[in-house]
Backbone as a chain_set.jsonl record, in Angstrom:
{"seq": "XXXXXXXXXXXXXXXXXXXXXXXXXXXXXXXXXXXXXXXXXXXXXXXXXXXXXXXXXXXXXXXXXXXXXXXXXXXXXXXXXXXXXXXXXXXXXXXXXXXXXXXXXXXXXXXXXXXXXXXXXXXXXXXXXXXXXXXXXXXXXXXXXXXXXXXXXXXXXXXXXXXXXXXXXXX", "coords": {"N": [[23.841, -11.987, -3.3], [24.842, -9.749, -5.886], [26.829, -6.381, -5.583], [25.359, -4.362, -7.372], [22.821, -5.062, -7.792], [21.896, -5.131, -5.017], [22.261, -2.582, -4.395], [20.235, -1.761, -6.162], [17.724, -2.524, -4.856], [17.235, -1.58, -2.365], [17.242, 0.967, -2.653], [14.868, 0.909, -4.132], [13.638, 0.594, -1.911], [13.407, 2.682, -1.244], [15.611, 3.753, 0.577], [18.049, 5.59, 2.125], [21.09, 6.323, 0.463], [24.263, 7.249, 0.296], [26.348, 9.245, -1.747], [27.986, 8.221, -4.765], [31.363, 8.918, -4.991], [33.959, 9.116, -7.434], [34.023, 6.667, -8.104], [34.48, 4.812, -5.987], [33.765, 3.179, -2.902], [33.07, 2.138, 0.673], [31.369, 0.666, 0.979], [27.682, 0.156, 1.493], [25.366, 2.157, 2.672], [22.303, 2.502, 4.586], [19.454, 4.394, 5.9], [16.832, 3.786, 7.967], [13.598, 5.156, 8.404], [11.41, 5.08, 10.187], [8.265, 4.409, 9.739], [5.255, 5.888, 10.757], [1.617, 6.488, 12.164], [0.401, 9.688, 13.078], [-1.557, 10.591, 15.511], [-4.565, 12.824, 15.089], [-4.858, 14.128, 18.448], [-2.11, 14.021, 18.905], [-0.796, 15.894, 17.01], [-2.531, 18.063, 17.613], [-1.736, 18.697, 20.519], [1.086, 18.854, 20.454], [1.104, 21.415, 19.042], [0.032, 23.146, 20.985], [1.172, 23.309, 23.258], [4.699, 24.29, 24.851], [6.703, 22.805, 24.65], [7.453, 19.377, 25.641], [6.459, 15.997, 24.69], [5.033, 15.117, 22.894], [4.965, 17.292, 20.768], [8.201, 16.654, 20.551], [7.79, 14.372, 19.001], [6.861, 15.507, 16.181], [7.922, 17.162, 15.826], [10.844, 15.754, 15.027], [9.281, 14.208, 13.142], [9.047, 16.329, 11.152], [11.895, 16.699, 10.708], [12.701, 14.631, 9.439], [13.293, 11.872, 10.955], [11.148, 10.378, 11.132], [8.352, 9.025, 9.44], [5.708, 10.235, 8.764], [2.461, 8.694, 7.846], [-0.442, 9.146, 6.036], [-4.0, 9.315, 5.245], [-6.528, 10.268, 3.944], [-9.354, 10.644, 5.506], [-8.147, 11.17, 7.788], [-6.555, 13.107, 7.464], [-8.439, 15.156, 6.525], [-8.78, 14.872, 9.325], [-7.139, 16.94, 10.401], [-7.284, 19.455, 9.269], [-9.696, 19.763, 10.097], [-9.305, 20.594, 12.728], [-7.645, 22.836, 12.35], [-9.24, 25.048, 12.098], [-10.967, 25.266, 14.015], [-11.469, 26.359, 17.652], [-9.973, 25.472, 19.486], [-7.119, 26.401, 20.075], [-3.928, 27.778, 21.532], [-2.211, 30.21, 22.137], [0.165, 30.137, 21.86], [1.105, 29.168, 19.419], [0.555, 30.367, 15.816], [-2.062, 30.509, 13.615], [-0.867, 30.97, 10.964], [1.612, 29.708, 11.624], [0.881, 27.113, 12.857], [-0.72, 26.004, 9.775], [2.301, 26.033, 8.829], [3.234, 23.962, 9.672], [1.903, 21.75, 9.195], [1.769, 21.431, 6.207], [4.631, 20.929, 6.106], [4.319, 18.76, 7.385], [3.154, 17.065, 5.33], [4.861, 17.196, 3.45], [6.668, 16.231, 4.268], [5.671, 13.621, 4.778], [4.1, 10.523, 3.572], [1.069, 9.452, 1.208], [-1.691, 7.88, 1.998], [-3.507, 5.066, 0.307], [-6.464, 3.399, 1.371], [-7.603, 0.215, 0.833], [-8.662, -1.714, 1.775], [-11.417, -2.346, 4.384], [-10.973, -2.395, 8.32], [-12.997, -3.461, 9.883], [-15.87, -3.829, 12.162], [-13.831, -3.263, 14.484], [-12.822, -1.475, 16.096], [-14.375, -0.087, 19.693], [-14.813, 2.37, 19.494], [-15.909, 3.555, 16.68], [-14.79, 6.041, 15.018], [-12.425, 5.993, 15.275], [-11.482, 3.896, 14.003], [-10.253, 4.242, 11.345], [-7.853, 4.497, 11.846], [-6.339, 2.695, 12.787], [-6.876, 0.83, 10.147], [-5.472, 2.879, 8.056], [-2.983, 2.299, 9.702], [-2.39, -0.029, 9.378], [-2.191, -0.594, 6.217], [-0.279, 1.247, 5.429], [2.01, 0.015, 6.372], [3.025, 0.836, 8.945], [4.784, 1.339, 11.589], [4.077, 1.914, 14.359], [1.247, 3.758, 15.397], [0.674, 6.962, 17.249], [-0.331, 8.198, 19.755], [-2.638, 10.208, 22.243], [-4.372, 8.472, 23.125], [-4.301, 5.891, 23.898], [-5.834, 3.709, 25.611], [-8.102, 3.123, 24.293], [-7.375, 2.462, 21.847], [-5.96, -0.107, 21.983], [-7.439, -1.75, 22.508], [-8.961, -2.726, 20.764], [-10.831, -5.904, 18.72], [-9.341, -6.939, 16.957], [-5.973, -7.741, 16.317], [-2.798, -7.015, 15.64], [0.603, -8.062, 15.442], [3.218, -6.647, 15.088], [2.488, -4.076, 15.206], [2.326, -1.154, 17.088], [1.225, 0.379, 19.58], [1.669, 4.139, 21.05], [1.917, 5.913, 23.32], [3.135, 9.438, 22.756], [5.575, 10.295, 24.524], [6.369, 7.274, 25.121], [6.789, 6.415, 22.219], [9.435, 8.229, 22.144], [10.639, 7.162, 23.259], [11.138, 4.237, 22.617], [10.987, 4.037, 19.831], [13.733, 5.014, 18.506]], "CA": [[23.284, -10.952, -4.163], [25.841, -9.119, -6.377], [26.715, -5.583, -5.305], [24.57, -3.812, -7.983], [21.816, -5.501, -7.301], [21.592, -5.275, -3.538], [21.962, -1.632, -4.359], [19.241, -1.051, -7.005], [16.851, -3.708, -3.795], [17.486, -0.705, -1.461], [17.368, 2.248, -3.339], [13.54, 0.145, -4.868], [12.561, 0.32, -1.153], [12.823, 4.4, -0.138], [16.631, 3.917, 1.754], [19.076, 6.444, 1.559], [22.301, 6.079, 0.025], [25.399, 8.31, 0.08], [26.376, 9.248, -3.351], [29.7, 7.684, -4.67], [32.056, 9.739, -5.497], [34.98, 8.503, -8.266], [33.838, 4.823, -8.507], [35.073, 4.36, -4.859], [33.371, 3.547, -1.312], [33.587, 0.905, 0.994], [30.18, -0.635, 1.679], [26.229, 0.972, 1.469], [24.795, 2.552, 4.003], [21.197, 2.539, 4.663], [19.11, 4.515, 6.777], [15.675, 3.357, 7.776], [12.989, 6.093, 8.781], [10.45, 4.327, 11.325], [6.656, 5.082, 9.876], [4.191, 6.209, 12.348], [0.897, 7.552, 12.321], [0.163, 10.513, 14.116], [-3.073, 11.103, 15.889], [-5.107, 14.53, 15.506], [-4.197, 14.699, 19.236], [-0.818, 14.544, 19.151], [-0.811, 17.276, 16.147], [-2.737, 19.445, 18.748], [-0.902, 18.575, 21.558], [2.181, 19.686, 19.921], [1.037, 23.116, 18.885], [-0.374, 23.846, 21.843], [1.963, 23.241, 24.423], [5.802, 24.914, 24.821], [7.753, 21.421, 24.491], [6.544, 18.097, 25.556], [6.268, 14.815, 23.962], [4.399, 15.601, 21.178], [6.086, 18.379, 19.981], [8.807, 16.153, 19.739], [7.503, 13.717, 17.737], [6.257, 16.208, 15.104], [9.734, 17.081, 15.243], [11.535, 14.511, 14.628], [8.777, 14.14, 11.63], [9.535, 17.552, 9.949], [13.503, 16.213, 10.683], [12.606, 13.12, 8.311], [13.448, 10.691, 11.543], [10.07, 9.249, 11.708], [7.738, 9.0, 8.659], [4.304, 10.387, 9.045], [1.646, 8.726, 6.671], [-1.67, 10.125, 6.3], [-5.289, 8.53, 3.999], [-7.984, 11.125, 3.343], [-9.806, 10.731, 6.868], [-7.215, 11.462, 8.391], [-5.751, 14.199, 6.671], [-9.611, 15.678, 7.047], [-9.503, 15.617, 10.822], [-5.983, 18.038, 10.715], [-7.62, 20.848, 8.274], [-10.969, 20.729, 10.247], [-8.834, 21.192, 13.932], [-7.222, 24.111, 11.988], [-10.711, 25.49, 11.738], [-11.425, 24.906, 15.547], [-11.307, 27.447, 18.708], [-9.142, 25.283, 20.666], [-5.701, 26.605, 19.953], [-3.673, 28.56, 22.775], [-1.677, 31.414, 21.834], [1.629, 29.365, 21.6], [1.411, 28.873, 17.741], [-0.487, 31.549, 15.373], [-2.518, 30.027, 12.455], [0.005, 30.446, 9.702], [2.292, 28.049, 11.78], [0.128, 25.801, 12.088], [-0.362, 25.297, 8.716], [2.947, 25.687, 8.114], [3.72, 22.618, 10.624], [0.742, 20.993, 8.472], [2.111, 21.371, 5.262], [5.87, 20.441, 6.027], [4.287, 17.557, 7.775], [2.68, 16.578, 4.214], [6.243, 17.531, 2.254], [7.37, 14.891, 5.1], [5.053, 12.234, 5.026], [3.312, 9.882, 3.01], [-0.408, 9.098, 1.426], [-1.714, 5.808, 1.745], [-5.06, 4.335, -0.078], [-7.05, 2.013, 1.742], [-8.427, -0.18, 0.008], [-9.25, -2.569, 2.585], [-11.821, -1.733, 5.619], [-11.003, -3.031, 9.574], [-14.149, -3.143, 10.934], [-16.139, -3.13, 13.343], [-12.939, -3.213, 15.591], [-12.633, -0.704, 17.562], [-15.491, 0.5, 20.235], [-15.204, 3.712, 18.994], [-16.005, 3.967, 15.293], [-14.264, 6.904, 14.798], [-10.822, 5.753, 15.264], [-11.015, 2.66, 13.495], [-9.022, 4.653, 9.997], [-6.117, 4.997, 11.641], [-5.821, 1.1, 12.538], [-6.737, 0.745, 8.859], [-3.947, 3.768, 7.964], [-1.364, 1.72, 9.619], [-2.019, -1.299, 8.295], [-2.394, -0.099, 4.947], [0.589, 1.8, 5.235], [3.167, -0.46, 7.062], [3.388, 1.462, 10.078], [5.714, 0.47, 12.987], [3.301, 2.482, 15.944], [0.318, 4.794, 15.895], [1.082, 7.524, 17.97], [-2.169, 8.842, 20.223], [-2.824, 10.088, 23.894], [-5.748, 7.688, 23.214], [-4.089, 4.31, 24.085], [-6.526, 2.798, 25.726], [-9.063, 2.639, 22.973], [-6.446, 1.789, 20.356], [-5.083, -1.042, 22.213], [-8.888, -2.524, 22.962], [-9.118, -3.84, 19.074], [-11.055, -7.154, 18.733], [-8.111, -7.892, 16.108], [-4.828, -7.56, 16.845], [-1.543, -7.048, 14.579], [1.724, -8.518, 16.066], [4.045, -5.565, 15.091], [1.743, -2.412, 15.12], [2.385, -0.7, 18.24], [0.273, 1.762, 19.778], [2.343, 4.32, 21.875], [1.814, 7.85, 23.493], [4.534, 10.012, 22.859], [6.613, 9.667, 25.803], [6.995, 6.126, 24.762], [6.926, 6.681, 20.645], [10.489, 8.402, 22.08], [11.678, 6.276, 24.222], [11.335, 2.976, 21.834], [11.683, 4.553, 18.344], [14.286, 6.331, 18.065]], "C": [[24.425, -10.023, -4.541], [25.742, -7.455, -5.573], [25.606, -4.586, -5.841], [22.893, -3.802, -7.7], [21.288, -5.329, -6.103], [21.21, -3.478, -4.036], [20.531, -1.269, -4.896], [17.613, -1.731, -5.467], [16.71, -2.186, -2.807], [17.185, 0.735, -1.467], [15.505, 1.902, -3.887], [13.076, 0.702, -3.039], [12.866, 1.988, -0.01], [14.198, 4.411, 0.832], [17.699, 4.644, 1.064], [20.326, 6.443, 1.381], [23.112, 7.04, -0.458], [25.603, 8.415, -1.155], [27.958, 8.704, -2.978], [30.701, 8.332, -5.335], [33.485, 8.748, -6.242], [34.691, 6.79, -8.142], [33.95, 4.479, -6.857], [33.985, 4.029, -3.851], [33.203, 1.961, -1.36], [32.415, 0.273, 1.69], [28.872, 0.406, 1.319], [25.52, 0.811, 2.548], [23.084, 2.837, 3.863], [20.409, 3.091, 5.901], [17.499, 4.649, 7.041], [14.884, 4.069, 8.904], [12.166, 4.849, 9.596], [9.016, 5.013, 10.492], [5.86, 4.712, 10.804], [2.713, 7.052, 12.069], [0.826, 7.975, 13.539], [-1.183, 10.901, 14.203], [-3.264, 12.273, 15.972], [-4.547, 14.735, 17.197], [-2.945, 14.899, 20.029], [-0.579, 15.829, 18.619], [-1.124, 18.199, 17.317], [-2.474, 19.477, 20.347], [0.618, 19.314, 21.599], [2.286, 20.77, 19.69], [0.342, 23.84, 19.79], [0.468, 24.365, 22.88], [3.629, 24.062, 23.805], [6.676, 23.852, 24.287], [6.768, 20.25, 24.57], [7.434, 17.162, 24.404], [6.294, 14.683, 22.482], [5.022, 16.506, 20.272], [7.669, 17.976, 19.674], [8.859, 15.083, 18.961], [6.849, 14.516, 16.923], [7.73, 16.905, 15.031], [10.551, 17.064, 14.668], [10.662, 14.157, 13.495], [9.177, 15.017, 10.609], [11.029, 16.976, 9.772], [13.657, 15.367, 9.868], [13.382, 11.998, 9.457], [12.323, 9.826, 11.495], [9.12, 9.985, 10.237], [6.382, 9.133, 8.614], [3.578, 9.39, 7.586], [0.301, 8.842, 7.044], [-2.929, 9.173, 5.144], [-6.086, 9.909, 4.425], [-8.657, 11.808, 4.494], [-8.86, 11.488, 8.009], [-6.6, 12.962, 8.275], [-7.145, 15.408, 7.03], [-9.854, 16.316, 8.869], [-8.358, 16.939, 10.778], [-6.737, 18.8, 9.854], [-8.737, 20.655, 9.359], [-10.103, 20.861, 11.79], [-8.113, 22.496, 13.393], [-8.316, 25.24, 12.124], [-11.339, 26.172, 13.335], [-10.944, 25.82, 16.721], [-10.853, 26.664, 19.657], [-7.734, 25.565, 20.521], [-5.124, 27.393, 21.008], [-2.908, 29.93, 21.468], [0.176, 30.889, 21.97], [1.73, 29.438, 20.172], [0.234, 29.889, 17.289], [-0.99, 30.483, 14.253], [-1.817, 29.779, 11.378], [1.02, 29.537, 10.168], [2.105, 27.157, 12.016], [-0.305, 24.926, 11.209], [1.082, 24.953, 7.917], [3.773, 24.497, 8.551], [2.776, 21.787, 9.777], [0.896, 20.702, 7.403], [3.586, 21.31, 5.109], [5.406, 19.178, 6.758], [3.666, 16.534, 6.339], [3.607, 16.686, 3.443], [6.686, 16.016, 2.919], [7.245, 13.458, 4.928], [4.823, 11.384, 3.578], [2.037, 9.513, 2.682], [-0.141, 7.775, 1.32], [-3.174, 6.017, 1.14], [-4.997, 3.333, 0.929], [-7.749, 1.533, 1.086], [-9.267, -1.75, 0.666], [-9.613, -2.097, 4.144], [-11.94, -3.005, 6.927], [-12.151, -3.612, 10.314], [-15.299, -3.597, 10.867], [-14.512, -3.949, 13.932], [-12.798, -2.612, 16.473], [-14.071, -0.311, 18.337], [-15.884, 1.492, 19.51], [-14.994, 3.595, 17.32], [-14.783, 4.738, 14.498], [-12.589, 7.062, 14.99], [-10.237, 4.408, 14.32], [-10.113, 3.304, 12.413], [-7.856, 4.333, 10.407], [-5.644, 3.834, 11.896], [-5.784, 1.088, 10.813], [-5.401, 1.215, 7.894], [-2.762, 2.731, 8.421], [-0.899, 0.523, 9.114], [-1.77, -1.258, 7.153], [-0.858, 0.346, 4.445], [1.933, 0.909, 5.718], [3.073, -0.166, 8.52], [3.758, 1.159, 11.175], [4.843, 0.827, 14.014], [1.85, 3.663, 14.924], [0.396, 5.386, 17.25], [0.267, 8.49, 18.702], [-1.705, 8.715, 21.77], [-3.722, 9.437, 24.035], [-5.443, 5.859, 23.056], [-4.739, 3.651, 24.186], [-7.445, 2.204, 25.191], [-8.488, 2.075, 22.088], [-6.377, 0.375, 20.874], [-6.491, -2.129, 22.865], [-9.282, -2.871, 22.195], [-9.892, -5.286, 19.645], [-9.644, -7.705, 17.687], [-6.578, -6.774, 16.723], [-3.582, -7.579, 15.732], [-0.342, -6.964, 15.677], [2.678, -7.0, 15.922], [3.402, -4.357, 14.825], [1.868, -2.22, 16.482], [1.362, 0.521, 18.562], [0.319, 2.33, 20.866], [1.567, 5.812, 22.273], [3.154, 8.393, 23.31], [5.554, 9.916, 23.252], [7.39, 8.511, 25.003], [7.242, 6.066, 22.98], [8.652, 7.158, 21.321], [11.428, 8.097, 22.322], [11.822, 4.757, 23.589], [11.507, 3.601, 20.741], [12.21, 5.476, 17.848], [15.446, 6.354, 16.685]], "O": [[25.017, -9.478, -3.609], [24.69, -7.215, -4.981], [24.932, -3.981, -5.008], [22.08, -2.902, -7.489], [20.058, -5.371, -6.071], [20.036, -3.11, -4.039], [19.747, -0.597, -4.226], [16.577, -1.068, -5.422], [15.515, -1.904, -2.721], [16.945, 1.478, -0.515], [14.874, 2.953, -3.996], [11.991, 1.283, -3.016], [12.681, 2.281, 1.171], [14.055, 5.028, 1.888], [18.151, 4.489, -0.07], [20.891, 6.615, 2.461], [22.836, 7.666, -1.481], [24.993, 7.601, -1.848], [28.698, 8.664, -1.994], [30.727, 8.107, -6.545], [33.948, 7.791, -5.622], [35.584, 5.943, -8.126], [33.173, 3.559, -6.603], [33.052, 4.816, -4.005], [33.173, 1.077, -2.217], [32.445, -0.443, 2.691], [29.178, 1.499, 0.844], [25.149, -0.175, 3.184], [22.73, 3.467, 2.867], [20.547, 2.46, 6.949], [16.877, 5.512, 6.422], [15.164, 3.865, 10.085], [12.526, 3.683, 9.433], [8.791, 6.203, 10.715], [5.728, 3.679, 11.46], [2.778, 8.244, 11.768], [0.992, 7.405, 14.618], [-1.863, 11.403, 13.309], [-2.545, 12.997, 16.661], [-3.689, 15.615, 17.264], [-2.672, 15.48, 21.08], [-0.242, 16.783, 19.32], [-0.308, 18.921, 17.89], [-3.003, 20.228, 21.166], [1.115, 20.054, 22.448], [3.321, 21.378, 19.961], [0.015, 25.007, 19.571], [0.509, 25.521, 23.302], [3.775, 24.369, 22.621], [7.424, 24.181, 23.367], [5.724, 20.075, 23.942], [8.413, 17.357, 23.683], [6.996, 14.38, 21.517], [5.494, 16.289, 19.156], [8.363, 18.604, 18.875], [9.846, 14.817, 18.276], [5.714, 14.039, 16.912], [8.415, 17.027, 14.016], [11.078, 17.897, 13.931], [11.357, 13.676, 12.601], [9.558, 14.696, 9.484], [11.369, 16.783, 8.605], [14.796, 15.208, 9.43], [14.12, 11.189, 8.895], [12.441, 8.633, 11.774], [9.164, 11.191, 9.99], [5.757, 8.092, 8.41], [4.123, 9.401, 6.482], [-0.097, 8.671, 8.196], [-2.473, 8.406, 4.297], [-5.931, 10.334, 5.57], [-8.686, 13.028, 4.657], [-9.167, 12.279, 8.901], [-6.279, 13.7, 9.206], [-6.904, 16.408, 7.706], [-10.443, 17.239, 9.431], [-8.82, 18.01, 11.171], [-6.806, 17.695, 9.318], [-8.872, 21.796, 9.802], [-10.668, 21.889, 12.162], [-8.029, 23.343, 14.282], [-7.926, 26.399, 12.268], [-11.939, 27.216, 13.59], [-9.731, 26.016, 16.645], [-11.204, 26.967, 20.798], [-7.062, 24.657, 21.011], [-6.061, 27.878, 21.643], [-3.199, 30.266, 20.32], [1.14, 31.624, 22.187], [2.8, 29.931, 19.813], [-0.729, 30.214, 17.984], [-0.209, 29.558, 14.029], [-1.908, 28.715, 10.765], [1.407, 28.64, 9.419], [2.786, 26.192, 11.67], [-0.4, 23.705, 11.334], [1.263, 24.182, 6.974], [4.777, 24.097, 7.962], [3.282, 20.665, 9.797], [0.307, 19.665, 7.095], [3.979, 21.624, 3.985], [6.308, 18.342, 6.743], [3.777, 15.31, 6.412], [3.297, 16.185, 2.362], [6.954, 14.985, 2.304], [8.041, 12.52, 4.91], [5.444, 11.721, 2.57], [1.435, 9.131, 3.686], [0.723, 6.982, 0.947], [-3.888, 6.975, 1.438], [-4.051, 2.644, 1.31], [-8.658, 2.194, 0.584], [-10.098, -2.513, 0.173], [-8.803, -1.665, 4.964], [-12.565, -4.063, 6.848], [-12.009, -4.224, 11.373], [-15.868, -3.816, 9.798], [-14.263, -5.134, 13.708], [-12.646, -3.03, 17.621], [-15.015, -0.206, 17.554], [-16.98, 1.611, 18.961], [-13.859, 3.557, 16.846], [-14.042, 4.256, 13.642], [-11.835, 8.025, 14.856], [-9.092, 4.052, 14.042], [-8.966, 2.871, 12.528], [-6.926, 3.958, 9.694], [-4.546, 3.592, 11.397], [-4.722, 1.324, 10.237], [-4.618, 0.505, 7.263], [-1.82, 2.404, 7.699], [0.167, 0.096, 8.671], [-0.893, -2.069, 6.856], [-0.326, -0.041, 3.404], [2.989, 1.339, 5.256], [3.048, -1.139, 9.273], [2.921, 0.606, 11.889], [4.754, -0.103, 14.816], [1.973, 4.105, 13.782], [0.257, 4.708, 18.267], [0.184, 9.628, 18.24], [-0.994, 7.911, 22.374], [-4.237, 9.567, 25.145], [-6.029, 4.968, 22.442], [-4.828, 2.762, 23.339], [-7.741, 1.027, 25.396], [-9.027, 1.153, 21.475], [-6.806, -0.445, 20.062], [-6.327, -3.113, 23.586], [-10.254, -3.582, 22.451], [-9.647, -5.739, 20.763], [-9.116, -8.81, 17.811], [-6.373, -5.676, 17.242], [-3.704, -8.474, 14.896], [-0.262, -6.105, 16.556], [2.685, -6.304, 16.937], [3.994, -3.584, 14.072], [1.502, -3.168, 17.178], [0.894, 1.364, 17.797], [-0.355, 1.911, 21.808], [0.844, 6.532, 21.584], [4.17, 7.814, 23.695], [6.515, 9.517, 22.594], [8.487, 8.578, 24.449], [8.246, 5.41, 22.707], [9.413, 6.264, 20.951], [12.591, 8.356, 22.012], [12.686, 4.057, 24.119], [12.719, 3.8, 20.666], [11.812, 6.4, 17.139], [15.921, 7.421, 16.295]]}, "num_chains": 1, "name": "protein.A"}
């Protein structure tokens, strides 16, 4: 594949490329974000607590290392936990949204346009299988493993980590 070409292939698929200054440079560099959804209780895991896990994967999302993407449902449960009387006194309301709305400058929407289910036990989690399929997504990132990972269907490269491990494999 000619040089041009490889470039315009790369630059087509969201990877970031140094600018070239005077005609010159000696190869193209590419650097490839990891997408991940993030579960409502990581979000409020993260703004609750001092540090942690979670708080650094939301992070490392605002940082543009890891690629949040978000569908509708999803996006729904974070505005109505904004809403919600479980917050501590670690984060005030306006930084919450403003962790909420640099996580949406950050991320990505997805359409679904194709539904999972019945897969999961719980109803109410099936989107975000959907979300990652939909979207690509290397992991879904939830303190709610054990339901995720109890699917009747299964996808070979979707991972489904808690934090901890979201940091310790994708970094």
């Amino acid at each position: 594949m000619c040089g041009s070409r490889r470039l315009r292939a790369l630059q087509s698929c969201g990877a970031f490329l140094p600018s070239v200054e005077s005609g010159y440079y000696d190869g193209i560099y590419a650097i490839i974000i990891t997408v991940i959804v993030i579960d409502t209780n990581v979000f409020v895991a993260a703004l609750r607590s001092g540090g942690g896990a979670a708080r650094q994967v939301v992070r490392r999302a605002l940082e543009g290392r890891y690629r949040p993407i978000f569908s509708n449902a999803l996006w729904l449960e974070y505005e109505d936990l904004l809403g919600r009387q479980i917050w501590t006194e670690e984060t005030t309301d306006q930084e919450r949204r403003q962790v909420l709305a640099g996580l949406a400058a950050a991320g990505r929407w997805i359409k679904i346009y194709y539904g999972w289910r019945p897969n999961l036990a719980d109803e109410s989690d099936n989107h975000l299988i959907e979300l990652a399929v939909a979207g690509g997504a290397r992991a879904i990132v939830t303190h709610n493993v054990r339901h995720l990972r109890r699917g009747e269907l299964r996808w070979r490269d979707l991972l489904v980590l808690t934090p901890s491990e979201c940091l310790e494999r994708l970094t």
